[in-house]
C-alpha positions in Angstrom: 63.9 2.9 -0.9 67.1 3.7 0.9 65.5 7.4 1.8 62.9 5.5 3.4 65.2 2.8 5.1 67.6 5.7 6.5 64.4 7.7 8.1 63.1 4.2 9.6 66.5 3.7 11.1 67.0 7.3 12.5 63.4 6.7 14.3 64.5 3.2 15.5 67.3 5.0 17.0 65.2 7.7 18.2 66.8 10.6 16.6 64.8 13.2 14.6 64.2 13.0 10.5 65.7 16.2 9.7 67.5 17.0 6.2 71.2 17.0 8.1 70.3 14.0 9.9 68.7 11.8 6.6 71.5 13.4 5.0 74.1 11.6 7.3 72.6 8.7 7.2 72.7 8.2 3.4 76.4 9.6 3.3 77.6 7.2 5.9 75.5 4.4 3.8 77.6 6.0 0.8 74.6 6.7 -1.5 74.8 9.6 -3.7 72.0 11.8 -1.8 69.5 14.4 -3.9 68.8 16.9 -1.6 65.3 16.9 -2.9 64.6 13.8 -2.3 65.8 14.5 1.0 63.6 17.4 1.5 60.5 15.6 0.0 60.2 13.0 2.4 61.1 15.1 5.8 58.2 17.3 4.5 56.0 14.0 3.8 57.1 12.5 7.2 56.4 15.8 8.9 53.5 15.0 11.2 53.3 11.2 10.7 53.5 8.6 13.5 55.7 6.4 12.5 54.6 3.6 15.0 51.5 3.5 14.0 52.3 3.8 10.7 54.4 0.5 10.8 52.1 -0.6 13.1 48.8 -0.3 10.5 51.1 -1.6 7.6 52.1 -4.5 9.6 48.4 -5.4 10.6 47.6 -5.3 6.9 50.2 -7.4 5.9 49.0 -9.9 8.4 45.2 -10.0 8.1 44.0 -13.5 7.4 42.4 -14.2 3.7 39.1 -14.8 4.4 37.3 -17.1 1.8 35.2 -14.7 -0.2 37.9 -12.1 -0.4 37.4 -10.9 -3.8 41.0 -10.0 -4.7 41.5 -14.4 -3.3 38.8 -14.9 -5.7 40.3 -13.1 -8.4 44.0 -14.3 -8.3 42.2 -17.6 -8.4 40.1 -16.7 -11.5 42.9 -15.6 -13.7 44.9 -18.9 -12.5 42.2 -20.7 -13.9 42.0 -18.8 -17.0 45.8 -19.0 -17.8 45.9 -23.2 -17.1 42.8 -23.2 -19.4 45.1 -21.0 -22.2 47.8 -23.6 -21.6 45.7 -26.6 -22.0 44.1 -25.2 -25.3 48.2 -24.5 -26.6 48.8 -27.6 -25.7 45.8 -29.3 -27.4 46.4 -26.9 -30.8 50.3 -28.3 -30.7 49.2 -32.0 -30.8 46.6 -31.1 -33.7 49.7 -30.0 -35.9 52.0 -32.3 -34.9 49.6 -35.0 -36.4 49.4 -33.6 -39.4 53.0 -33.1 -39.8 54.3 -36.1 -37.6 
């Protein structure tokens, strides 16, 4: 994460994302840099707008749930499923206890 942090801030600051610069940046932030890290994400970022990268992320990130949303749906779903597991634990427990109790 801190390859990607030290690229976001050298385009906050409106520098390039080159090797020496990413470089800096992690060496000033004293991580231990792998140079092919280095080189694997100026090459990835090579090409990519950053804005409107952030920009898509961030609308993402922000959409409202709409009702039907079948991933809402889902999540709810398997909520359901696990209090139903729980309440069938708890009703097994009380069986034994009885017979024990």
């Amino acid at each position: 994460m801190e390859y990607l942090y030290a690229a976001l801030l050298l385009h906050k600051a409106g520098k390039e994302i080159t090797e020496e610069n990413l470089t800096a940046v992690l060496n000033a932030a004293g991580v231990d840099v792998d140079t092919n890290r280095v080189k694997s994400l100026v090459a990835a970022l090579k090409g990519v707008d950053i804005d409107e990268a952030l920009a898509s992320a961030a609308m993402v990130a922000t959409a409202p749930v709409a009702g039907g949303d079948a991933a809402t749906e889902a999540a709810a779903e398997e909520e359901k499923k696990e209090e139903e597991e729980e309440e069938e634990i708890d009703e097994a427990d009380l069986g034994l206890g009885s017979l024990f109790g």
